[in-house]
VOGU-3710 file (C-alpha; in Angstrom, 3 decimals, decimal comma):
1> xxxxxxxxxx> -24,374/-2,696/18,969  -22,348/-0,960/16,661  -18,499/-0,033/16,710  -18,027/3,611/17,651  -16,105/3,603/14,680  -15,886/1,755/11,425  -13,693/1,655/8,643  -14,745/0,938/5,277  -14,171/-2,126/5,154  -16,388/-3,376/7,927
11> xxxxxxxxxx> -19,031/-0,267/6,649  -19,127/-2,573/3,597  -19,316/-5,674/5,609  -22,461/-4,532/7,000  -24,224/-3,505/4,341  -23,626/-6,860/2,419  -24,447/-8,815/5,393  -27,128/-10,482/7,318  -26,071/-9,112/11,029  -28,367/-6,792/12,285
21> xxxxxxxxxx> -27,256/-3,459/14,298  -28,415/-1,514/17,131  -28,498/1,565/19,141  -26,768/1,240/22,444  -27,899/2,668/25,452  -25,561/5,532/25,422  -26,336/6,648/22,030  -30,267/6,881/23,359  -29,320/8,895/25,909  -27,442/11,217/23,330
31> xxxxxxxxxx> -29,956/11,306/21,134  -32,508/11,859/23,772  -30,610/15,193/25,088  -30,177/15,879/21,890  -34,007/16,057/21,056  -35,104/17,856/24,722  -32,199/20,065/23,695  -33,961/21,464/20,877  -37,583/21,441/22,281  -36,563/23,403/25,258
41> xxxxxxxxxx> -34,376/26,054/23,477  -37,313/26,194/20,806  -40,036/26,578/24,394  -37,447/29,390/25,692  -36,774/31,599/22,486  -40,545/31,322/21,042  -39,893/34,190/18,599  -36,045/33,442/17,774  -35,496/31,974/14,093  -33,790/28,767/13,654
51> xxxxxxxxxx> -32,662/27,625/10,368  -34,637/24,460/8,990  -36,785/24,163/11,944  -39,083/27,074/12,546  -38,006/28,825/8,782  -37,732/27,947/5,533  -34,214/26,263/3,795  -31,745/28,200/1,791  -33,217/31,122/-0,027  -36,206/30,918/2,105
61> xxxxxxxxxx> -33,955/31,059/5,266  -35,853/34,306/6,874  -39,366/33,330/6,303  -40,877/31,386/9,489  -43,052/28,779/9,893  -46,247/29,312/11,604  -46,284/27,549/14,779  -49,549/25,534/14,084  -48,001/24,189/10,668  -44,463/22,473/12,127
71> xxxxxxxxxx> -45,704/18,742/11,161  -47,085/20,261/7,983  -43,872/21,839/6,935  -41,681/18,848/7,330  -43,521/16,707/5,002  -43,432/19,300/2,524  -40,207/19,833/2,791  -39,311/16,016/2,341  -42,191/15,531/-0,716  -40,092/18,288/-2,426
81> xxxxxxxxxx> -37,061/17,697/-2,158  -37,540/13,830/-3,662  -36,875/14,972/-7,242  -34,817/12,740/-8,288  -34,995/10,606/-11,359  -33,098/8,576/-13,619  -32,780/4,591/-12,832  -32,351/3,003/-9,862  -29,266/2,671/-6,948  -28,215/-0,452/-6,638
91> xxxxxxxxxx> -29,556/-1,937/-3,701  -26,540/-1,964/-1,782  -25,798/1,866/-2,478  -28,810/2,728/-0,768  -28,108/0,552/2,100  -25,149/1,864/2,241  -26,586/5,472/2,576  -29,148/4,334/5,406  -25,887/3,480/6,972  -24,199/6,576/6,995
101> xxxxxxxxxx> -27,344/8,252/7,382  -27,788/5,887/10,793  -23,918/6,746/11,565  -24,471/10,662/10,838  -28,200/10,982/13,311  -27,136/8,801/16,304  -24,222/10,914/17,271  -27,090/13,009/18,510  -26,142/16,386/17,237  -29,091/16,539/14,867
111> xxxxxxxxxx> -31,742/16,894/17,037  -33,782/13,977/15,253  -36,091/11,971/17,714  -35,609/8,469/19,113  -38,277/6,604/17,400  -37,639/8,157/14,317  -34,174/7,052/14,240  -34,619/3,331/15,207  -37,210/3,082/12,526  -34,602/3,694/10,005
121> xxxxxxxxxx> -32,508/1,158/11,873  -35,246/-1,443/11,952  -35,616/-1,059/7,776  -32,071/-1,439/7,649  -32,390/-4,343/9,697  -35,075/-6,013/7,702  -33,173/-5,036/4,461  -36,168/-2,752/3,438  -34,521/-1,171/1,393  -36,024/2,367/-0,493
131> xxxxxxxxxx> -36,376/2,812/-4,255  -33,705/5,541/-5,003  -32,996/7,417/-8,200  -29,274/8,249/-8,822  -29,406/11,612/-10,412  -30,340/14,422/-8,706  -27,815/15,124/-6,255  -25,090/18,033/-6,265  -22,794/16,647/-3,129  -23,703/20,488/-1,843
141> xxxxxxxxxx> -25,652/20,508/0,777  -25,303/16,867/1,286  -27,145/14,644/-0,959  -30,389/16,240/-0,071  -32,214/14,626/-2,886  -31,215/10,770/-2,458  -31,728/11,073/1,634  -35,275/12,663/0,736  -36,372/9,369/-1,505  -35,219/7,810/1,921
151> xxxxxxxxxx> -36,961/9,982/3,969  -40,159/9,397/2,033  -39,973/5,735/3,171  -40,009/6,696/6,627  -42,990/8,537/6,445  -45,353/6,078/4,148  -45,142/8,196/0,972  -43,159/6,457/-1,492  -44,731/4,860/-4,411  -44,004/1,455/-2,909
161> xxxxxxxxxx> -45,059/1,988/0,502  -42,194/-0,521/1,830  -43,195/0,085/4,967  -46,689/-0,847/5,204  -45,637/-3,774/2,989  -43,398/-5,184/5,868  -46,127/-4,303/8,092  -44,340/-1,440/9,888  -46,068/2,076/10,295  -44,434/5,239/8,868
171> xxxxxxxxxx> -43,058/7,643/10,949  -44,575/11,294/11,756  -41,936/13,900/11,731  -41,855/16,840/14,492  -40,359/19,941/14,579  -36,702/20,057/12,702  -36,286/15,977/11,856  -37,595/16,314/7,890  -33,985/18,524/8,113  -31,921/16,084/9,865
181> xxxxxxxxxx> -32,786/13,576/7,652  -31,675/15,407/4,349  -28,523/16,771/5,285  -25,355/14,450/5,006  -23,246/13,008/2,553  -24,617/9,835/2,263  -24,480/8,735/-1,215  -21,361/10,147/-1,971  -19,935/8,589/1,379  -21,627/5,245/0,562
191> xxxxxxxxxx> -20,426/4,561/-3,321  -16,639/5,875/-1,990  -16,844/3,705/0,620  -17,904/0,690/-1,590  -15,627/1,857/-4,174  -12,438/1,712/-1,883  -13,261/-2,051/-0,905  -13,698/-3,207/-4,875  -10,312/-1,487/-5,628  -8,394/-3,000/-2,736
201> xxxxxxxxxx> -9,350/-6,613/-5,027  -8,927/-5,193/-8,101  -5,397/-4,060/-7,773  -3,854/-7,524/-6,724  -6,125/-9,006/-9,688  -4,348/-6,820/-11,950  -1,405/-7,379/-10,445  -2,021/-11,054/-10,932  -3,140/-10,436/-14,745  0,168/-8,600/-15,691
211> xxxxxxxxxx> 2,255/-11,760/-14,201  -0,022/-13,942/-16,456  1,024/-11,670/-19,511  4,694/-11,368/-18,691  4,863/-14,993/-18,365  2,961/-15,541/-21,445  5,298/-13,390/-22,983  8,221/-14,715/-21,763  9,033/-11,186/-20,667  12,045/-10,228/-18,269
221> xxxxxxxxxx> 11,679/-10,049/-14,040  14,490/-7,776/-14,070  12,842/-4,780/-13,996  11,124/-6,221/-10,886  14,109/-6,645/-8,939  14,496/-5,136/-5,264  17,644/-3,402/-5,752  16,476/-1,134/-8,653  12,855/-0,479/-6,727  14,611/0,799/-3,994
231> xxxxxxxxxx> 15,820/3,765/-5,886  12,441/5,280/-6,170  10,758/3,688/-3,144  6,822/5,315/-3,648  4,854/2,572/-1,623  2,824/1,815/-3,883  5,547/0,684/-6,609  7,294/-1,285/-3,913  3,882/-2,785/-3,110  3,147/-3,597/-6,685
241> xxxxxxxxxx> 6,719/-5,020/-7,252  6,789/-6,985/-4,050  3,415/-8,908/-5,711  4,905/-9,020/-8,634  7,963/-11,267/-7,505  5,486/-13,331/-5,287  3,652/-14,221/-8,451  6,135/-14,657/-11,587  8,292/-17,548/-11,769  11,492/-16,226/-12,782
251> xxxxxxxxxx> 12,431/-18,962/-14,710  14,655/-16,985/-16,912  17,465/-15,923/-14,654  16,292/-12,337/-15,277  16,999/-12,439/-19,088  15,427/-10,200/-21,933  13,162/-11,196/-23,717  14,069/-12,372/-27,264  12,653/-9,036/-28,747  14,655/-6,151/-27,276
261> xxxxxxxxxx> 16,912/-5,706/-24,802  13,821/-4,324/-22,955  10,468/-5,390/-22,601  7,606/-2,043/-23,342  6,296/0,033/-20,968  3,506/-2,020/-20,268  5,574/-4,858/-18,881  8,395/-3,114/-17,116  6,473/-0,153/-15,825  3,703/-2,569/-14,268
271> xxxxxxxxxx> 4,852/-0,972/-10,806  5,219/2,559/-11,248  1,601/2,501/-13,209  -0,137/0,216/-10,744  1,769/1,593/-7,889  0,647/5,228/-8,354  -3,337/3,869/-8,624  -2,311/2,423/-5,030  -1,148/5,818/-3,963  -5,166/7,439/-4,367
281> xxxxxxxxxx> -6,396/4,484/-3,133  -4,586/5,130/0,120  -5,498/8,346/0,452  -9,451/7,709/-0,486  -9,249/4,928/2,169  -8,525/7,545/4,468  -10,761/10,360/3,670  -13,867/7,245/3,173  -12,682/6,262/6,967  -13,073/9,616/8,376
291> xxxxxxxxxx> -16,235/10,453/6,253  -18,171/7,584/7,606  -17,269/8,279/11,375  -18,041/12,091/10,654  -21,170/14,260/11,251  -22,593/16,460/8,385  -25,602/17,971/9,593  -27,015/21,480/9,382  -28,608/22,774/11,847  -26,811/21,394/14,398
301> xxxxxxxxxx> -27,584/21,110/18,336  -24,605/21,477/20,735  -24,756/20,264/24,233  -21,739/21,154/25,788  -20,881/23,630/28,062  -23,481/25,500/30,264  -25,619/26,588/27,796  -26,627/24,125/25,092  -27,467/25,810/22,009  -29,033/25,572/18,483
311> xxxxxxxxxx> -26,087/26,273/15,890  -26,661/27,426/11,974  -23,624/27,588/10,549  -22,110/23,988/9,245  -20,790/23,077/6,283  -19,590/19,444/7,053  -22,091/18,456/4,624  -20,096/19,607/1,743  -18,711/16,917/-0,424  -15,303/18,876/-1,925
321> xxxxxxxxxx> -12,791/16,127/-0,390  -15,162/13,235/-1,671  -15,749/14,511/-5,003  -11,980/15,360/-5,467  -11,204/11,988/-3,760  -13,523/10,331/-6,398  -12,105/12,244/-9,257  -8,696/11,245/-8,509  -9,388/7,511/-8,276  -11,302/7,890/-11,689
331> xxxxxxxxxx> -7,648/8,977/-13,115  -5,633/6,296/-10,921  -8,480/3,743/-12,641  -8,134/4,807/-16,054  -4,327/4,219/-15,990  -5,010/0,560/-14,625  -7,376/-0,147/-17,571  -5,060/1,778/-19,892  -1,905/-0,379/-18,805  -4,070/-3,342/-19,198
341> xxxxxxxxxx> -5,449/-2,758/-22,664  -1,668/-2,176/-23,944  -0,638/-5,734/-22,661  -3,847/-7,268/-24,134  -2,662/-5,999/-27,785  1,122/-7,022/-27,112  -0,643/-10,634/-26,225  -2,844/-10,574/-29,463  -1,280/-8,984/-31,963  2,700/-9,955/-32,583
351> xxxxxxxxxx> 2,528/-13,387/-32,597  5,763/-13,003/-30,024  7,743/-15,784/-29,262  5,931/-18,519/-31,039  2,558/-17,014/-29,771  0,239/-17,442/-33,080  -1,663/-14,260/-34,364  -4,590/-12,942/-31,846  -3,794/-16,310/-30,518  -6,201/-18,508/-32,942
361> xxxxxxxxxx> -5,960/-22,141/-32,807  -6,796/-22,374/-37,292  -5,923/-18,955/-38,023  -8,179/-17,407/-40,469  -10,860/-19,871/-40,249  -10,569/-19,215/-36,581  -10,296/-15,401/-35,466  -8,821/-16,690/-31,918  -9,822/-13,344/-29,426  -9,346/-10,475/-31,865
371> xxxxxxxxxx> -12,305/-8,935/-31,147  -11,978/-9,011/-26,925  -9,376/-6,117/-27,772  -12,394/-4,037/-29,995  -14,095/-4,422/-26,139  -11,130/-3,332/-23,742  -10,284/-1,032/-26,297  -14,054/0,701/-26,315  -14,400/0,407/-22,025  -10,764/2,258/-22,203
381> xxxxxxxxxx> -11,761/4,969/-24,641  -15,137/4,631/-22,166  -12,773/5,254/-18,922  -11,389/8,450/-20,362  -14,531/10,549/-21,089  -15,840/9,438/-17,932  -12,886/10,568/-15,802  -13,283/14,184/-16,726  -13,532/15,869/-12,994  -16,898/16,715/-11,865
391> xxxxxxxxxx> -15,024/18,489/-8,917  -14,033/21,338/-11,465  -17,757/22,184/-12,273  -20,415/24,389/-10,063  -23,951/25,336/-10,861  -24,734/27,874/-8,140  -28,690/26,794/-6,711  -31,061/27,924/-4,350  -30,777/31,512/-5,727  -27,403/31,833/-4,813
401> xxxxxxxxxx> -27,562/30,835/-0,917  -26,088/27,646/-2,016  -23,486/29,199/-4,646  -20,523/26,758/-4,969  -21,412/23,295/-5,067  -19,287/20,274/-5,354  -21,143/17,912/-7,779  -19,493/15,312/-5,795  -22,795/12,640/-6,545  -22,131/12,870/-10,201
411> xxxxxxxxxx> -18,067/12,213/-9,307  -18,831/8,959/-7,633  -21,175/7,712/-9,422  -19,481/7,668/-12,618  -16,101/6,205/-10,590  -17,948/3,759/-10,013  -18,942/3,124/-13,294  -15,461/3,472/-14,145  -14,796/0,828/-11,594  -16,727/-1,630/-13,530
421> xxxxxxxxxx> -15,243/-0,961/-16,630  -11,748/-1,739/-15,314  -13,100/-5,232/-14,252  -13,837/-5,790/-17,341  -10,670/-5,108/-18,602  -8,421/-6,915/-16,615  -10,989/-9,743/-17,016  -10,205/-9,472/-20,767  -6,481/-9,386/-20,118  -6,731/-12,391/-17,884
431> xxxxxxxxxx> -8,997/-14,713/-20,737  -6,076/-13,560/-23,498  -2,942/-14,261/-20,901  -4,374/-17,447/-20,236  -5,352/-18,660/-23,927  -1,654/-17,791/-24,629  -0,359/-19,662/-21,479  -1,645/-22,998/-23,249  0,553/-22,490/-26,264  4,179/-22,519/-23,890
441> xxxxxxxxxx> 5,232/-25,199/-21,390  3,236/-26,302/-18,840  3,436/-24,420/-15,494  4,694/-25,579/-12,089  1,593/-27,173/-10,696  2,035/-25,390/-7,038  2,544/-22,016/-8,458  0,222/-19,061/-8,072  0,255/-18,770/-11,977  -0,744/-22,099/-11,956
451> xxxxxxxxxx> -3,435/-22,134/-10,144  -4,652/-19,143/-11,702  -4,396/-20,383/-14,868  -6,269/-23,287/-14,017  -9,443/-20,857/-12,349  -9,913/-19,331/-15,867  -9,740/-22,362/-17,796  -12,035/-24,070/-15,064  -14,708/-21,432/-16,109  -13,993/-20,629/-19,680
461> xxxxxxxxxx> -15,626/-22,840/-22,536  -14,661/-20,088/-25,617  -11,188/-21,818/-25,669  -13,757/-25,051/-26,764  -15,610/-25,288/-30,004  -19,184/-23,760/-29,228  -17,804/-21,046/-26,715  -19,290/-17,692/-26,131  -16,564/-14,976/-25,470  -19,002/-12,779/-23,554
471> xxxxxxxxxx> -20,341/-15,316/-21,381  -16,219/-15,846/-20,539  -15,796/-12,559/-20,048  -18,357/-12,190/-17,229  -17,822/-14,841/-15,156  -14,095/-14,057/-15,224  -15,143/-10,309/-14,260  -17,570/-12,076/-11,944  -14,720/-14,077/-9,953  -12,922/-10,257/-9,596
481> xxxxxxxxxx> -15,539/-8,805/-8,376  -16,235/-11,075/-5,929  -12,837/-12,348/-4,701  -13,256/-15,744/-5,272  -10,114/-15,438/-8,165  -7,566/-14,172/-5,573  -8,968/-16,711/-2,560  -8,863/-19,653/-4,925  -5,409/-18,890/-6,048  -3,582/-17,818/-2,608
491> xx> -3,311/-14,381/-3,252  -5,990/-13,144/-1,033
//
C-alpha cells in the first residue's frame, strides 16, 4: 500500500523501481462512495446536466448526451482527444504520469469506478507502460492529450494493444470515467517531479566540478570563507559555500592566485551563482510535493456533508504554478551551465599557472580539448533559447471556454531538455578540470578531489592516444546522471 503522501523523491523512487503498489482498503471504500455517489445523484436528477458526464466538454458544455449513448460517448471522447504527436516520452515520464494519474483518481473525488482504477494500477505494476507522444498538451485543462494516449491503453485501442499483449482485457468505461481519466496534471507533475530529483545531483556535481577547476587553477578559498558568507546569508550561497570548503583543499593559506589580486567571477562567485539555482530548486521541490499529493479533476464528486453532490466548477487542473515553477528552474539552469562554460575557457585557454594551451600534451600536433569548449559553448547558447518562458504565452482553445491556458507541457518539457544539457556541461568542465589536475602536484590521496579525480580518469581513455572525446564525455555525464560520481567520491 501506498504512503498517503509522497514526496518527490520517493514519487521518483517508484517509478524507477521494481516494488509494486496497491490500493488499500480505505481508498476502495472511497472510491466506491465515490462511484454510487455519482450513479445515484445521476438516478435522482434524470434531466439535470452535469458537465463531462451526461454533456459534452468545453464549448459543447450544454449539449447532452442521450441516455442510450453514455458508453458510446466516453470512447469518443477518449479516441479524440489522443492527438498527440511528435516522438515518444521516455518511458519513465509516462510512468510517472500513470502515477500521478493513480495518486489524482484514488482520492475518490472523481467518480471513476473500482475496476477501472486498479487496472491502471495493475499496468503500472507490470511496467506496461503506454506509447505517449510529447507534444500536444497545453497544461490547461490538465494534460488532456497525454492522459488520453493513456486512456486509450485502458480501453484496448492503442496501436500496440499493450494490454492484450500482457494478456489483460481492456477496460469498458461507464458514465463520466473517459473524463476522470483526462483531467489532471500529470505530465507536467511527472517531468517536475523527475526534474527536481536530477537537480538535487546535479548541483553538488557542479559544486564538485568548480572545486576541481579552482584547484586546477590554483585559485584562492578566500572568497569561500564563513565570515564573509555570513554577510549575505541566502541559503543557498551558504549551502554552496559550505560544499565548497568540504571539497577544496586549501592548501594555499587563502592566497591569490598569481594572476590578480582576485580570481573572476566564475571562481569567486561559485556561491552566489550556484546558490541562487538552489533557491528555485527549493521552491519547485515544494510546489512538485504538493502537486503530486493534490487532486485536479473536473467534474468533481463531493461527499461530505448531508447532501453529496456533483460539482462543475474546478480549476485545480490548471498548470500556472508548474509551468512558472518550470520556467524558473530553466533560468536557475542556464546560469549553472553558463558559470560552468566560463570556467571551462579559463581552464583551456590561458595557459594559467604553468597550465599548457587548451591543455595539449604536443601542442599543435596535439589540439589537447579545444574543441569540448565549441560543445559547452553550443549546449549554453542551446540553454538560452530554450529558457524563454512558455508561462508568458496563451493560445485561447475550445472556442474560448478554455481562454487562458498555461502551456505548462511545453515549459517542462523543454526544462528538461535543458536539464540534460547542463549535464553535459558540467561533464565537460569535469573532463577539462581533471586533464589539467595531471599537469600540478599530485593530490592528497584521501581527499574528495582525489578521489574524484581518480573516477574520471578511471573512465576516460581521450587523455590516452586513441581516445574518443565524445565517448568521455558521456560516460562522465552518465556517472552525473546517475549518482554513481558523488557516491563513489563521498559526497553523496
Amino acid at each position: 500500500m501506498m504512503k498517503q503522501r509522497l514526496a518527490y523523491s520517493e514519487f521518483v523512487d517508484l517509478c524507477r523501481g521494481e516494488r509494486a503498489i496497491r490500493l488499500g482498503e480505505r481508498e476502495k471504500e472511497r472510491i466506491k462512495e465515490s462511484r454510487e455517489t455519482l450513479e445515484d445523484i445521476l438516478k435522482a436528477n434524470p434531466r439535470k446536466s452535469y458537465y463531462a458526464i451526461n454533456t459534452g466538454v468545453g464549448a459543447f458544455l450544454n449539449r447532452r448526451i442521450p441516455e442510450g449513448r453514455m458508453e458510446e460517448f466516453q470512447e469518443n471522447l477518449i479516441v479524440s482527444h489522443a492527438c498527440g504527436v511528435g516522438g515518444p516520452l521516455e518511458v519513465e515520464i509516462v510512468k510517472g504520469m500513470m502515477l500521478h494519474m493513480i495518486l489524482n483518481l484514488k482520492k475518490g473525488f472523481s467518480g471513476v469506478r473500482l475496476q477501472t482504477l486498479e487496472l491502471l494500477v495493475e499496468m503500472f505494476n507490470r511496467n506496461i507502460i503506454p506509447i505517449v507522444p510529447a507534444k500536444g498538451s497545453l497544461g490547461a485543462s490538465g494534460d488532456l492529450v497525454p492522459q488520453a494516449h493513456i486512456a486509450l491503453a485502458l480501453i484496448g485501442r492503442d496501436p500496440q494493444r499493450v494490454l492484450r499483449s500482457a494478456g489483460l482485457e481492456p477496460v469498458k468505461l461507464q458514465m463520466g470515467e473517459a473524463i476522470a481519466l483526462l483531467n489532471g496534471t500529470s505530465l507536467m507533475t511527472s517531468f517536475l517531479a523527475f526534474l527536481v530529483f536530477q537537480s538535487d545531483g546535479l548541483i553538488r556535481a557542479a559544486d564538485l566540478a568548480a572545486a576541481m577547476t579552482i584547484e586546477a587553477l590554483s585559485c584562492s578559498p578566500e572568497s569561500f570563507g564563513h565570515e564573509l558568507q555570513s554577510l549575505r546569508p541566502h541559503s543557498g550561497q551558504i549551502a554552496t559555500a559550505d560544499d565548497l570548503n568540504r571539497i577544496l583543499l586549501k592548501r594555499r593559506g587563502g592566497k591569490p592566485s598569481a594572476h590578480s589580486l582576485q580570481d573572476a567571477y566564475s571562481i569567486r562567485c561559485v556561491p552566489q551563482v550556484h546558490g541562487a539555482f538552489r533557491e528555485a530548486l527549493a521552491k519547485a521541490r515544494g510546489v512538485v510535493d504538493i502537486e503530486i499529493n493534490s487532486f485536479g479533476g473536473n467534474p468533481w464528486i463531493s461527499t461530505r456533508g448531508e447532501h453529496p453532490e456533483i460539482r462543475q466548477a474546478s480549476g485545480n487542473f490548471h498548470g500556472q504554478i508548474l509551468a512558472q515553477t518550470a520556467d524558473s528552474l530553466s533560468i536557475a539552469l542556464c546560469g549553472i551551465a553558463g558559470i560552468s562554460e566560463r570556467r571551462i575557457d579559463r581552464l583551456l585557454n590561458f595557459g594559467r599557472d604553468g597550465l599548457p594551451l587548451f591543455l595539449a600534451r604536443d601542442e599543435g600536433l596535439d589540439t589537447g580539448l579545444m574543441i569540448t569548449h565549441y560543445t559547452a559553448a553550443a549546449l549554453v547558447s542551446e540553454n538560452k533559447t530554450l529558457a524563454h518562458p512558455a508561462s508568458v504565452d496563451s493560445i485561447p482553445v475550445s472556442g474560448g471556454q478554455e481562454d487562458f491556458v498555461s502551456m505548462g507541457a511545453w515549459a517542462v518539457r523543454k526544462a528538461w531538455e535543458i536539464c540534460r544539457n547542463v549535464e553535459y556541461v558540467i561533464a565537460i568542465e569535469m573532463l577539462c578540470a581533471a586533464r589539467a589536475l595531471d599537469f600540478r602536484q599530485p593530490l592528497p590521496a584521501k581527499s574528495k578531489l582525489a578521489k574524484t579525480h581518480g573516477i574520471v580518469r578511471d573512465h576516460v581513455s581521450s587523455f590516452e592516444k586513441g581516445g574518443v572525446l565524445a565517448e568521455d564525455i558521456r560516460k562522465l555525464c552518465e556517472l552525473i546522471r546517475n549518482g554513481q560520481l558523488l557516491k563513489e567520491a563521498g559526497i553523496a
